[in-house]
Phi, psi and omega in degrees: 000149191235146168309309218248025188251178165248020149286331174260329169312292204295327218202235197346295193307326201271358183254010192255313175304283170311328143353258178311303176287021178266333189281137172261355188217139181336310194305314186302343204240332180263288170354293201285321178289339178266020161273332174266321172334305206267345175262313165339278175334299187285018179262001150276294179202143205292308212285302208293339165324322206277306197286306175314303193295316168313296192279329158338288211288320156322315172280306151328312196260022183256330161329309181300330203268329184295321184303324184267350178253147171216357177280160187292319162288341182257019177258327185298317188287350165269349161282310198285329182296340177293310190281330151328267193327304228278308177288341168299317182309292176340292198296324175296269178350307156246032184220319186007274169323307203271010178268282191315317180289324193278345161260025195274317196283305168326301189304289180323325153276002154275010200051027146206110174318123186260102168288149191211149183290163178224127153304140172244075183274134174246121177287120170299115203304130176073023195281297184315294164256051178245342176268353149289343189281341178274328173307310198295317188297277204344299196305301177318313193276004170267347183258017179043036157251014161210160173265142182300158187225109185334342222255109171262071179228292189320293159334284219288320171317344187250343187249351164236045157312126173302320210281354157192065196286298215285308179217045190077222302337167199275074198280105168294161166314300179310311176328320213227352179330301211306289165315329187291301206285331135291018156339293198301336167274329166353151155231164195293311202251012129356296146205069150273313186304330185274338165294312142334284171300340169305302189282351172242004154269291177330286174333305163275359172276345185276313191267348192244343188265280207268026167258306188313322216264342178267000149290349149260317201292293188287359166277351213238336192257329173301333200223029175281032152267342188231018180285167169265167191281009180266353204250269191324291199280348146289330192266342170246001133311309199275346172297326187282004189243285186313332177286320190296245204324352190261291161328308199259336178299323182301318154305005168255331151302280120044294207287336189266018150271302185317314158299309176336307183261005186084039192223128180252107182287157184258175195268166192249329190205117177246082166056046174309333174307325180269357178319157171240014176199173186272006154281328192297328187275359184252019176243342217251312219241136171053034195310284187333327163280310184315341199261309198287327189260006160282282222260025129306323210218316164317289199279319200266334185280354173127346178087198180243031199255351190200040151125175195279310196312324173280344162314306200285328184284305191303342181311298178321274189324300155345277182321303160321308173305298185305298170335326205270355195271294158358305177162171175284062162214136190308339174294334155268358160295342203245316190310312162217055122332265200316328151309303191299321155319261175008283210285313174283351146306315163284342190288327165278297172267023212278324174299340173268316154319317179281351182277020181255163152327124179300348168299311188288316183328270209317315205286314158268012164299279192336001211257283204311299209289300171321343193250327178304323168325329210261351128289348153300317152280291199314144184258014169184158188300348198244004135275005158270315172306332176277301167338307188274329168295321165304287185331299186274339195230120194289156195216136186260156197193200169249132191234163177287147166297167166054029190284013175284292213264351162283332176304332160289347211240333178292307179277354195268327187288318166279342199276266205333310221254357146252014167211331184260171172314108152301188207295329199284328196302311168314294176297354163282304196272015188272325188290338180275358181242090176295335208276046104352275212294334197263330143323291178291351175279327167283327174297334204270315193296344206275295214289345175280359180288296192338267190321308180294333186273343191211027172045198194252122165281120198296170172246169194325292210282353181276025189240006170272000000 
């Protein structure tokens, strides 16, 4: 089910929203959310509901086990078995194939080929964070830094949230302990205007910004053999616009269904487009994962704690986990490799870098995260080497039709997300602008015309 359908506007959202505040007590109410978690969730495929409920409940009693344990081995044997299972799932499920192949292709290049099976694996949606969200608890509760909590109704309700199962944001238990546990008190209209406002800026970076902008872009990436390099470099300026608003509107959605029902999902993308060096944007774009593969995976692996050389490796590694988390592909291994390069290059040169203009700073973050766009899209080395060859060797070719309106949709597009306001920003400034609300009500009217007319489009991330 999609945000941006009328099954979910029409139907899902509003009995699902009447519900809950009709129901009076925490229980009742972490019931019904994690009954709509799980009917949201089954409207791809039922059976994966089981692959949820499995990995809940695992995760759940091992929770169960740090409240009853306090010696060190069994506390221990309750972190790794949950995250073993939890990471095994994973793993078949979306590595399986991309294992099998790469060592069918490893063999082939010493000359002697390994046949190896190729599986008819259905990747489950969202598998990848709704298992960072059992992990990350696993993890707070051995490290106490939340207490587990008995009520599994509660659990399963913070781990089949709808509003942000499928692609995030990556929401830990502490974030939201505070809300889960006054649910039964919440009040509804609190932050309904902010809820609100939230889900109709998110609704329109999605349906009027980054669907327009897939509407030059993926036809022009289906035939990227036959662009011209003014062609090429239109087509991964625009991806690199449509993945931003395509992301980030679905997070902005998110956190103001997540205010609807009384829960402040934190924020996900604060303007990454205005970063000025490649940690600021990584402060800045997908902050729920960047925090998580910080403080999971970096800081444990050691940080910046025991020299620049061992600093440049957790980078790397870090960076490497992350890409291959993206998905079962080498390009995405390398994207991000090239992040991790990135970072440990300002971590060795950021005084001289910070010593530039903040224009040139901004202008050439944008420069470096755009061209890193272009192995992320591609779906094989040899579109991205055609690409980047096209791009760099002037090449005669094909261009968008209408390039007057992609060029409106190109400026319109950089204003925003490099100079104008984001969604918080916007929601900061609501109470000093009244005419807001009668915009955004006409902007959410522009997108439901949209949407009856062309129905509802999946989202980027929902194939990470």
């Amino acid at each position: 089910m999609l945000f941006n359908s009328f099954v979910f506007l029409f139907a899902f959202l509003p009995v699902t929203y009447a519900v809950f505040w009709l129901l009076r007590s925490a229980r009742g109410r972490y019931v019904w959310l994690a009954i709509s978690g799980y009917v949201f969730y089954s409207y791809w495929n039922p059976w994966f509901c089981l692959l949820m409920l499995f990995s809940t409940i695992v995760s759940y009693t091992a929770g169960l086990g740090f409240l009853r344990w306090d010696d060190a081995g069994r506390r221990k044997i309750c972190l790794v078995v949950p995250i073993v299972v939890d990471l095994c799932l994973l793993a078949f499920f979306k590595y399986a194939n991309f294992a099998l192949a790469s060592i069918h292709d490893a063999s082939s290049i010493f000359g002697h080929p390994i046949d190896v099976p190729h599986y008819s694996i259905v990747l489950p949606i969202g598998i990848s964070f709704y298992t960072f969200h059992t992990i990350s608890y696993i993890v707070d509760s051995y490290r106490r830094a939340i207490r587990p909590t008995r009520n599994f109704f509660e659990f399963a309700a913070y781990v089949s949230l709808f509003s942000q199962l499928v692609a995030g944001p990556i929401v830990r238990f502490r974030q939201i302990e505070e809300d889960l546990e006054n649910v039964g008190q919440a009040d509804r209209r609190r932050w309904l205007a902010r809820g609100l406002r939230f889900f109709a800026i998110g609704l329109f970076e999605k349906v009027i910004i980054a669907d327009y902008f897939a509407f030059f872009v993926d036809p022009a990436f289906a035939n990227y053999a036959h662009l011209s390099t003014l062609g090429a470099w239109s087509a991964v300026l625009g991806y690199t616009f449509q993945l931003y608003f395509d992301f980030s509107g679905y997070s902005t959605m998110a956190v103001g269904l997540g205010y609807l029902f009384g829960l402040r999902i934190p924020q996900n993308f604060n303007s990454p487009y205005k970063a000025t060096d490649p940690s600021d944007f990584w402060r800045r774009w997908h902050i729920s994962l960047s925090t998580c593969l910080r403080d999971y995976l970096y800081i444990p692996l050691g940080g910046n704690r025991n020299g620049e050389a061992k600093s440049y490796r957790n980078l790397l590694v870090t960076m490497l986990i992350g890409g291959l988390w993206h998905g079962a592909s080498w390009t995405f291994v390398v994207w991000g490799f090239y992040h991790g390069v990135l970072l440990a290059l300002y971590r060795r040169f950021g005084r001289s870098w910070d010593a530039l203009p903040i224009v040139a700073r901004r202008l050439g973050t944008f420069f470096l995260v755009t061209m890193g766009w272009v192995f992320f899209r591609a779906t094989s080395f040899r579109m991205a080497t055609s690409l980047f060859r096209t791009m760099f060797v002037p090449s005669p070719g094909e261009v968008f039709d209408r390039m007057w309106v992609f060029g409106a949709l190109v400026a319109f597009g950089a204003w925003w997300s490099m100079i104008g306001p984001n969604a918080f920003d916007i929601d900061a400034a609501s109470e000093q602008r009244p005419l807001q609300p009668v915009l955004l009500a006409a902007a959410f009217g522009a997108c439901v015309a949209i949407i009856s007319g062309n129905g509802a489009s999946p989202f980027l991330y929902f194939q990470f």
